[in-house]
TIRO-667982 format. One line per 3 residues: number of its first residue (from 1); their letters; for each residue x, y, z of N, C-alpha, C, O. Coordinates in pm, 1 decimal. Each point is the difference from the previous one (the first is absolute). Layout:
BEGIN
NUM	A	X Y Z X Y Z X Y Z X Y Z ~ ... $
//
This chain:
BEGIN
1	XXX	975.5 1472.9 1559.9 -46.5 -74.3 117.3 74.6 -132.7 6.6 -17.8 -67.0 -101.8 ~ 112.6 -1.3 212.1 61.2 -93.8 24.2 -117.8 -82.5 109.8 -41.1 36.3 110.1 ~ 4.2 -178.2 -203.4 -66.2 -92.8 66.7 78.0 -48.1 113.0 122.0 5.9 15.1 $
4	XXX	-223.5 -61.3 73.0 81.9 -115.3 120.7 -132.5 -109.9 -34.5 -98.0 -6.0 -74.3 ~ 173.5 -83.5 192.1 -83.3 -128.3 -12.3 -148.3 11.4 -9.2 -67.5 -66.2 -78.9 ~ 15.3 162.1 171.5 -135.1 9.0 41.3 -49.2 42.5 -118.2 -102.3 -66.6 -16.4 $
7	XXX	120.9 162.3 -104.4 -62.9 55.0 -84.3 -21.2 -121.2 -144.8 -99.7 -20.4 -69.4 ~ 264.1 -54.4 63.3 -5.5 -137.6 -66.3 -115.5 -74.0 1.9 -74.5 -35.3 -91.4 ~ 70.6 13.8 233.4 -74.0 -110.4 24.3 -158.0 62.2 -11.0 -87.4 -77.5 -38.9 $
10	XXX	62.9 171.8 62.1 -107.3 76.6 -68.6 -29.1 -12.2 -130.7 -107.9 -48.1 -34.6 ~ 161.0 72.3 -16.8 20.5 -47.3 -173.7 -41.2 -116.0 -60.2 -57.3 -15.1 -107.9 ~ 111.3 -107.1 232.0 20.8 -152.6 -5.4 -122.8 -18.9 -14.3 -51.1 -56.0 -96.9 $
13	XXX	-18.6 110.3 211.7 -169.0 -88.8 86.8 -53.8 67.2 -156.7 -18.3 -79.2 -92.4 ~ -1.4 205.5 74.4 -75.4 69.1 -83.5 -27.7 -43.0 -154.1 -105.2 -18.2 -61.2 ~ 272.4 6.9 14.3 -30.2 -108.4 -130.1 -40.2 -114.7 -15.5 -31.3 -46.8 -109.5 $
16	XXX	25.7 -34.4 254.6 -95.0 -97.4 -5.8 -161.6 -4.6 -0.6 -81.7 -73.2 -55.8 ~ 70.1 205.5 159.6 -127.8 -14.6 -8.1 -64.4 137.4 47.1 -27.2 47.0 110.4 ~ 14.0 -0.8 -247.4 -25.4 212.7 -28.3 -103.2 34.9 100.4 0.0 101.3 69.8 $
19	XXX	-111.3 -221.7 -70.3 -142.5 18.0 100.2 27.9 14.1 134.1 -97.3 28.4 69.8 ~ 228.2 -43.2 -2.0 8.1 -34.3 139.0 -32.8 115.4 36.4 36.3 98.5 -64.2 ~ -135.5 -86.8 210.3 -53.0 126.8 51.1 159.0 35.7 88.9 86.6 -86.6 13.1 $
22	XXX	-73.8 215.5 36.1 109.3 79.1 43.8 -2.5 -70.7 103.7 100.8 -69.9 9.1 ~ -188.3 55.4 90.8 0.2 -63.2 152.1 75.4 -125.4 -17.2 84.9 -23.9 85.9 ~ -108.2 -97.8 -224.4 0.8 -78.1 -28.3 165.8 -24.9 -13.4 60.0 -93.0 54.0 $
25	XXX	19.4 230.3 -164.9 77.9 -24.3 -14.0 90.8 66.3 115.6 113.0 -27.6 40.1 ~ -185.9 103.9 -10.6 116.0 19.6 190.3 51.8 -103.3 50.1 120.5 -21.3 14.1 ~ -230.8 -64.0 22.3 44.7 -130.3 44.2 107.4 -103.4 -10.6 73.3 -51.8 84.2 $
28	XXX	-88.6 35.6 -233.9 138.0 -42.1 -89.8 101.3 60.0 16.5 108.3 -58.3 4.9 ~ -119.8 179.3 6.6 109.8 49.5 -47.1 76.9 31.3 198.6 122.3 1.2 14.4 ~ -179.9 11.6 61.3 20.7 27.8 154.9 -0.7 131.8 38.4 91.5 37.4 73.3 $
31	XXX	-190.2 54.0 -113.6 -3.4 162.5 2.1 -117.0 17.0 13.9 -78.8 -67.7 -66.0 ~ 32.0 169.2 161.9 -154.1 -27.6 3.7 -37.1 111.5 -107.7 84.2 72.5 -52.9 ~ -244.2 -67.4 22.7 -8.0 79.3 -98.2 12.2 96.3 -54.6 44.2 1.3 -114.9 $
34	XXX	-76.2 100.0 174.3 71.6 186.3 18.7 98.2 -29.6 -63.7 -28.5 8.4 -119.4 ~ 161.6 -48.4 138.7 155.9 -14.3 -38.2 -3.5 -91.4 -130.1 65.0 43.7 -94.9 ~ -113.7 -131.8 81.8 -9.8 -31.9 -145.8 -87.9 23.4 -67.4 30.3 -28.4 -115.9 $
37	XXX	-154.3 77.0 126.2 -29.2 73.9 -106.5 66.0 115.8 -28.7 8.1 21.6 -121.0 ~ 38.5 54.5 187.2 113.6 113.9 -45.8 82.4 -70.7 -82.5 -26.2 50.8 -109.0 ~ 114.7 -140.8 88.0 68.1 -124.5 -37.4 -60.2 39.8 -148.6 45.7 57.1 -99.1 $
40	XXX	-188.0 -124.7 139.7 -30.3 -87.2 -144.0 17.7 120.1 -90.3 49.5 -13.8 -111.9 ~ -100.2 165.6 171.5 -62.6 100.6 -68.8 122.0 72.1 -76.2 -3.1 35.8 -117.8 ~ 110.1 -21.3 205.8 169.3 48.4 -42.7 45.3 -113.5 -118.2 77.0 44.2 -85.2 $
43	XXX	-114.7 -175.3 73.5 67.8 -83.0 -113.8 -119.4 42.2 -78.7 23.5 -11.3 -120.3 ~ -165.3 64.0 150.1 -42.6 29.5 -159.9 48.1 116.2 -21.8 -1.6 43.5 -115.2 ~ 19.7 -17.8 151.0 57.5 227.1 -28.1 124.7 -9.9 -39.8 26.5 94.0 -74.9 $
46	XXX	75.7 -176.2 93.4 120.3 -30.6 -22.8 6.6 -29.2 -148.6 82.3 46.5 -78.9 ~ -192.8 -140.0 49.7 4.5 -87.9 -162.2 32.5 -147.2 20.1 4.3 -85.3 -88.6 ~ 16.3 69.9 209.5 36.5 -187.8 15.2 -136.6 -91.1 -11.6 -5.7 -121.5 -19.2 $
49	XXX	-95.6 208.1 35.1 -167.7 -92.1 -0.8 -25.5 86.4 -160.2 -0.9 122.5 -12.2 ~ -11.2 -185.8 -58.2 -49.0 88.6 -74.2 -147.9 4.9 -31.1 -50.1 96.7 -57.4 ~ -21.1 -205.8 97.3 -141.5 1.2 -32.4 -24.2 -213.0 77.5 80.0 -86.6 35.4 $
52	XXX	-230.6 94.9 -45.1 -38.7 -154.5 58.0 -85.1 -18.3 -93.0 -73.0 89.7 -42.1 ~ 73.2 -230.6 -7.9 -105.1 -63.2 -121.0 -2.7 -183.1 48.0 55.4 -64.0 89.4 ~ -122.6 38.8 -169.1 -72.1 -79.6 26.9 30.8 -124.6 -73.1 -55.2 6.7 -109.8 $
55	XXX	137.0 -146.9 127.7 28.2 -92.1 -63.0 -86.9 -44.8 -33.8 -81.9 -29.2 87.1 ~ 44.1 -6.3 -247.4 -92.9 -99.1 -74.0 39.4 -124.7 -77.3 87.2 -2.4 -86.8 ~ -154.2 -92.2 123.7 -12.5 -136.2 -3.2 -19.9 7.7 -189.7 -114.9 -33.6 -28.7 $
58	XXX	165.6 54.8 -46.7 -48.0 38.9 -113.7 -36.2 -91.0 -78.7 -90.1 19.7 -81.5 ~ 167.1 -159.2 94.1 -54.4 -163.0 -6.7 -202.6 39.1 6.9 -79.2 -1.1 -94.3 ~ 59.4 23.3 204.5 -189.9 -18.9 53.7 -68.7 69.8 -122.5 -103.7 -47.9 -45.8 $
61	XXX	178.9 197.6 -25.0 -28.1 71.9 -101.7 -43.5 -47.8 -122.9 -76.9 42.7 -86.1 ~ 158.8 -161.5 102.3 -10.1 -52.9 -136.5 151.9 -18.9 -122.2 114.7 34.5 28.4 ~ -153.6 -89.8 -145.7 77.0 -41.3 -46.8 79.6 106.1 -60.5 -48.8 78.8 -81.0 $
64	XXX	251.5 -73.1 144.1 71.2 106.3 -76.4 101.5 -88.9 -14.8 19.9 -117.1 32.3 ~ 50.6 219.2 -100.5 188.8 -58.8 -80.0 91.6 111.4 76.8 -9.0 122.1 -12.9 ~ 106.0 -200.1 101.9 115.5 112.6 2.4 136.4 -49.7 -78.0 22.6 -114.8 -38.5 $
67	XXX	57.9 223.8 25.6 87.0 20.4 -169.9 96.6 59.4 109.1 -40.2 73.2 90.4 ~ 157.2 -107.3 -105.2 113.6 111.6 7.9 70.4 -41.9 -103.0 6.2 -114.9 -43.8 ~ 65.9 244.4 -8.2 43.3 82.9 -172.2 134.3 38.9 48.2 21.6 58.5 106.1 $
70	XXX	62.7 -94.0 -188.6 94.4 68.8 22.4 -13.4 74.3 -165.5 -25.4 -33.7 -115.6 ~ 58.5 146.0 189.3 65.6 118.5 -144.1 79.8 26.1 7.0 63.6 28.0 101.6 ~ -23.0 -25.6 -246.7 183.9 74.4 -36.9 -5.1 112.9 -55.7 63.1 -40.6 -97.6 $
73	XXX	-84.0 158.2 69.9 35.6 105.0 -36.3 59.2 43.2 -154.9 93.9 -79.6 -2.8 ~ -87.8 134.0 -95.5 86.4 35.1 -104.8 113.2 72.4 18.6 102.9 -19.2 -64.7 ~ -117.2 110.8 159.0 74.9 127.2 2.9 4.7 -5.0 136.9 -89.7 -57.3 61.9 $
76	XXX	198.5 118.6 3.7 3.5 12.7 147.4 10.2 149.1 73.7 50.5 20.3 110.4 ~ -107.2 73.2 -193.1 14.1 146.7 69.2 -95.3 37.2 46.1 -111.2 -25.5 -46.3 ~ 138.1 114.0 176.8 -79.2 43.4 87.7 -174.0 -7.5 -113.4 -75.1 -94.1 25.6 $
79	XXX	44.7 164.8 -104.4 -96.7 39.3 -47.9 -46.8 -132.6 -43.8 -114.7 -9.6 43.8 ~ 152.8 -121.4 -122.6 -58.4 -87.3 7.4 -80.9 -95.5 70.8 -110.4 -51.1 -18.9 ~ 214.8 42.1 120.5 -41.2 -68.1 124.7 -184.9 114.6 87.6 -95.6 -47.2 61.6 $
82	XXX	127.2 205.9 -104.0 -99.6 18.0 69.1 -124.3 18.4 -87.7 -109.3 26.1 50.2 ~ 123.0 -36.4 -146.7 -85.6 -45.4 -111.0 -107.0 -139.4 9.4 -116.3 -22.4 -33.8 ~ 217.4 -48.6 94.1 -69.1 -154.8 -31.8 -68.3 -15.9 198.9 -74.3 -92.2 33.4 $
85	XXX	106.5 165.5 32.9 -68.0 43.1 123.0 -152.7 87.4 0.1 -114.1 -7.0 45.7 ~ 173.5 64.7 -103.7 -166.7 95.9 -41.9 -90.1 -79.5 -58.2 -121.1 21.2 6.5 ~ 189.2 -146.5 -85.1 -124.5 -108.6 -106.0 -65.9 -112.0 98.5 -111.0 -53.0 5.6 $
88	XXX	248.2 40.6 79.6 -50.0 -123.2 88.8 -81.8 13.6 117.4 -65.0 -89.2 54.6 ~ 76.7 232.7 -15.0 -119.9 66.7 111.7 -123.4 -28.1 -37.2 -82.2 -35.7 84.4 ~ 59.3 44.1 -177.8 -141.1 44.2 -61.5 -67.4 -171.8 -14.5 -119.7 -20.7 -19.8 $
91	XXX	209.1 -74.6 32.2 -63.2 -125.8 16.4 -30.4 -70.5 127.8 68.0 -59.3 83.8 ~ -270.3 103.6 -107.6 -54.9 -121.2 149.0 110.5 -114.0 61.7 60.5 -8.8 106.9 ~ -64.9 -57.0 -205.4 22.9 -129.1 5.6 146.7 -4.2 70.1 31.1 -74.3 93.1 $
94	XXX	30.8 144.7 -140.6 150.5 -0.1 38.8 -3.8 44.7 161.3 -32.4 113.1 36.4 ~ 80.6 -248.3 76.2 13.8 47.2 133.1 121.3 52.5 64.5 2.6 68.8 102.0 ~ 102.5 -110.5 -175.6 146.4 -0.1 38.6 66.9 38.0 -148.0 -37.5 -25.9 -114.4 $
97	XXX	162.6 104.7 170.6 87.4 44.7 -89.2 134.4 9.6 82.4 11.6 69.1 101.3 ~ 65.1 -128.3 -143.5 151.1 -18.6 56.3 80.3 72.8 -109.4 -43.2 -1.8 -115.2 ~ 186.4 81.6 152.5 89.9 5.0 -87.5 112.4 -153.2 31.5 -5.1 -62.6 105.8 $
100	XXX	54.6 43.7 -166.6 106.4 -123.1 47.6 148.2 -10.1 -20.8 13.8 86.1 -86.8 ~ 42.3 -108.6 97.1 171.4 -47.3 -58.5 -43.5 -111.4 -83.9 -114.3 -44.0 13.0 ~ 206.3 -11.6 -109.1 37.4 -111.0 -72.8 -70.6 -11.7 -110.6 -85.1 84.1 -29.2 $
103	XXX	105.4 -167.0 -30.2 -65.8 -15.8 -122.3 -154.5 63.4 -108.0 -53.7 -30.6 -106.5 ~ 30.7 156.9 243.7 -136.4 44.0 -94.1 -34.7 123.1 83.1 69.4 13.8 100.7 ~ -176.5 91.4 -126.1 0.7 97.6 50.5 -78.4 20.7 165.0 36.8 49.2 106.7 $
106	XXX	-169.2 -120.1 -159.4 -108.9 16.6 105.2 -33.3 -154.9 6.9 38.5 -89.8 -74.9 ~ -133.6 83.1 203.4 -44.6 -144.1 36.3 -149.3 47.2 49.5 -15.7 59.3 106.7 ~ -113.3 -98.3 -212.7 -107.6 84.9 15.2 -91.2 -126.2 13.4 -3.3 -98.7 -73.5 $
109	XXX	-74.5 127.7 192.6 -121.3 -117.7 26.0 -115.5 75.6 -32.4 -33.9 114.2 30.8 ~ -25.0 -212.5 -107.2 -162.5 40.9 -70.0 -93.3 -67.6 71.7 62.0 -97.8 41.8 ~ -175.0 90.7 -1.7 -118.8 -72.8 23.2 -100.6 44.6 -89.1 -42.1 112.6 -26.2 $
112	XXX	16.0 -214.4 -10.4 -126.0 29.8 -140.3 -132.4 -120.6 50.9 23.8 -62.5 103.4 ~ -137.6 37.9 -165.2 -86.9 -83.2 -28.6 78.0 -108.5 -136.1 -57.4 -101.2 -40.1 ~ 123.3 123.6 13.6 39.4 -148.8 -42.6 113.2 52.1 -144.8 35.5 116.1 -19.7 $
115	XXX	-5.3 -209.7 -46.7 92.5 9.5 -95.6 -36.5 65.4 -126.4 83.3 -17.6 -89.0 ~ -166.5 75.1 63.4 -64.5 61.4 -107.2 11.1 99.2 38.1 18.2 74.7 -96.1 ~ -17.7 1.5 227.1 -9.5 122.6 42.1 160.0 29.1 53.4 27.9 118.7 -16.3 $
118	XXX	14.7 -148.9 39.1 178.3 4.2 22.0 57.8 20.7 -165.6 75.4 93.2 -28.2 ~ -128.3 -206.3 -87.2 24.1 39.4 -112.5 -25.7 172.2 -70.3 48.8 70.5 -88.2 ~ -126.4 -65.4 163.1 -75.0 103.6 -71.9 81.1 160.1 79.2 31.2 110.5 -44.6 $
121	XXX	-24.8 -163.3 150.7 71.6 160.6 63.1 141.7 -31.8 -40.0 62.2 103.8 -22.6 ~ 11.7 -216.7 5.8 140.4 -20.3 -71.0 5.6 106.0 -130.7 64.9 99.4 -32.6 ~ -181.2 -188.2 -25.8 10.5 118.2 -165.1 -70.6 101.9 14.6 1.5 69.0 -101.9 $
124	XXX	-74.9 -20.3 198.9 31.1 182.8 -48.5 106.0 21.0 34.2 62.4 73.6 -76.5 ~ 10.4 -120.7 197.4 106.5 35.4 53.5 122.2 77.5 -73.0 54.8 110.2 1.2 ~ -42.6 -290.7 -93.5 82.0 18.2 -147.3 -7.6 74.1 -83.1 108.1 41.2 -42.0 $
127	XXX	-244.2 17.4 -28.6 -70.1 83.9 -78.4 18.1 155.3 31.6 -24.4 89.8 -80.6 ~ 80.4 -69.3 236.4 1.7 126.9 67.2 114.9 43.5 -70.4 1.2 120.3 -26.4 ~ 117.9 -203.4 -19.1 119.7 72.1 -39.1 53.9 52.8 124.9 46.5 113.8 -7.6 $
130	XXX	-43.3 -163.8 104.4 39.2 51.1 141.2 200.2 -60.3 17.3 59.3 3.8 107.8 ~ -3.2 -46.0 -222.4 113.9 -14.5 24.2 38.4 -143.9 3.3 121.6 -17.4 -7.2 ~ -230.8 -143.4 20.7 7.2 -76.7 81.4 119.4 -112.4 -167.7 -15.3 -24.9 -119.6 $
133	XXX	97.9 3.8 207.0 80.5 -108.2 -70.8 -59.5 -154.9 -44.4 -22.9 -59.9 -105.1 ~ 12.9 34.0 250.1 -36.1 -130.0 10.3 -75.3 -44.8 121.6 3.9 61.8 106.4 ~ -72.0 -170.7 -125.7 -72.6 -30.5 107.1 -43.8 -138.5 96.9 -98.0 -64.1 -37.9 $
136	XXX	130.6 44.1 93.5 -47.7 -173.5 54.1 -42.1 1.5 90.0 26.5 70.6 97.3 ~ -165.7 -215.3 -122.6 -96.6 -1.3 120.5 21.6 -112.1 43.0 54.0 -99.6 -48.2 ~ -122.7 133.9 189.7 23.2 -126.0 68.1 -127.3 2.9 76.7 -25.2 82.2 88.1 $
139	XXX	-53.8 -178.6 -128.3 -153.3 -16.7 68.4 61.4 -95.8 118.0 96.1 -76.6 -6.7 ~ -195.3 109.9 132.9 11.7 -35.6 159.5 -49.0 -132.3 -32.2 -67.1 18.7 -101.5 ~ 62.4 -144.6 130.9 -88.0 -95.9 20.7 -43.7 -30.9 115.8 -117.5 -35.1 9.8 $
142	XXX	213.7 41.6 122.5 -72.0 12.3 111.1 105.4 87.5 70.8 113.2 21.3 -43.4 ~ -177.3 37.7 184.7 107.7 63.0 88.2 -22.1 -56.2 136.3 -88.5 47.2 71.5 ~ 173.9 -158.0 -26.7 17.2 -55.0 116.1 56.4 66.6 121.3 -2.5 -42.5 115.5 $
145	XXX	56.0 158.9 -162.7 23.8 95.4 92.5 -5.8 117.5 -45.2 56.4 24.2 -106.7 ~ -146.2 107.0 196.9 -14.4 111.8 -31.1 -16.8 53.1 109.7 -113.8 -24.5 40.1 ~ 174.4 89.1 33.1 -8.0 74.7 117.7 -34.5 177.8 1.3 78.2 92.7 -20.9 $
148	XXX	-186.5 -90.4 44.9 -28.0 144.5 26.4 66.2 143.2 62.6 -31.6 118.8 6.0 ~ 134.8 -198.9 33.2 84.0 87.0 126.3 161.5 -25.2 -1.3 52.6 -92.0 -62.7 ~ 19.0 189.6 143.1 93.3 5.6 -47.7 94.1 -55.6 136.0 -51.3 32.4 107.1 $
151	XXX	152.7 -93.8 -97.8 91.0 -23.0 172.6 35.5 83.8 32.9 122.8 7.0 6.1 ~ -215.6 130.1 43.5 103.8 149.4 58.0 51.1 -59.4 123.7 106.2 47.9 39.7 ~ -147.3 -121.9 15.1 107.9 -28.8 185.8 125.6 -61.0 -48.0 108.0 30.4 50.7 $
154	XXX	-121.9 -139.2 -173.6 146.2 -39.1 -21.9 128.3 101.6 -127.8 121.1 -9.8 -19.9 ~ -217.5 88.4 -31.6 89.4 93.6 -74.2 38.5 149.8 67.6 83.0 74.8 -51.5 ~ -160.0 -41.9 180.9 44.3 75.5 72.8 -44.8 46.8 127.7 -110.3 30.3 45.3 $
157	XX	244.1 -33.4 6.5 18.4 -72.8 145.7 60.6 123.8 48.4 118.3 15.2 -30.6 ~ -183.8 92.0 111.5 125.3 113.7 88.8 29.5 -7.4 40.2 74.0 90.1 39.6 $
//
C-alpha cells in the first residue's frame, strides 16, 4: 500500500490523539466520514496502526528510576545475540531495546521503582550467563523533553 498525504496526515491527527471520534477526525483530515473511516480501517489492516493505548503520567504513580544500559556482548554470533534476547524479553521492567552501531551492542531502557530494583534485575541478568560482556548505566535525572509521537508530515511527504 503506497501512502499519500491524506492517509499521513491521518496518522499525524491519530498519534496525537488515538481518542479522536471518526467524524472528528474527518474534519481534520478534509474527508467526510464514510471515506475515512475506510482510511482509518485499510491503515489498520495494512499494519501501519498497529494498536491505540493510553499515555501515563507515570510521575502521578509514584516514585520510579529510569536506567538506560548499554550492553556489550562476549561473542558476536547469530546464536548469542539471540540468546541474550530471549533473557531480556522476559524483563517487566525493560521498556526499550535497541541494537546500535559503535562502541557497544544494545541501548536498553529500564523503568524500575528505584535503584535497588534495577540492581537487582542487572544481577539476575548477569547470573543468567546470557553472554553479557559488559555493562553501563546511566540513571535519567530529569527528561526535559520527551515526545510521545513521531514527525510523520516532516519525514514523509508524497
Amino acid at each position: 500500500m503506497k501512502l499519500d498525504r491524506i492517509d499521513i496526515k491521518i496518522l499525524h491527527v491519530l498519534l496525537q490523539n488515538g481518542r479522536m471520534t471518526n467524524v472528528e477526525l474527518s474534519e481534520v483530515v478534509n474527508l467526510s466520514p464514510s471515506p475515512c473511516l475506510m482510511r482509518v480501517k485499510k491503515l489498520q489492516s495494512e499494519g501501519f496502526i498497529e494498536g491505540y493505548s493510553a499515555q501515563i503520567n507515570v510521575a502521578k504513580l509514584g516514585q520510579t528510576l529510569t536506567v538506560f544500559t548499554e550492553v556489550t556482548l562476549k561473542n558476536h554470533r547469530q546464536t548469542d545475540f539471540a540468546r541474550f534476547l530471549v533473557a531480556v524479553e522476559k524483563i517487566d521492567q525493560l521498556i526499550e531495546c535497541h541494537v546500535v552501531s559503535g562502541g557497544y551492542d544494545y541501548l536498553l531502557k529500564f523503568v524500575t521503582a528505584g535503584i535497588g530494583e534495577y540492581q537487582e534485575v542487572m544481577e539476575r541478568l548477569v547470573e543468567l550467563d546470557v553472554g553479557i560482556d559488559k555493562y553501563f548505566s546511566f540513571v535519567v535525572l530529569k527528561s526535559p523533553i520527551a515526545k510521545g509521537h513521531l514527525p510523520l508530515t516532516k519525514l514523509f511527504r508524497p
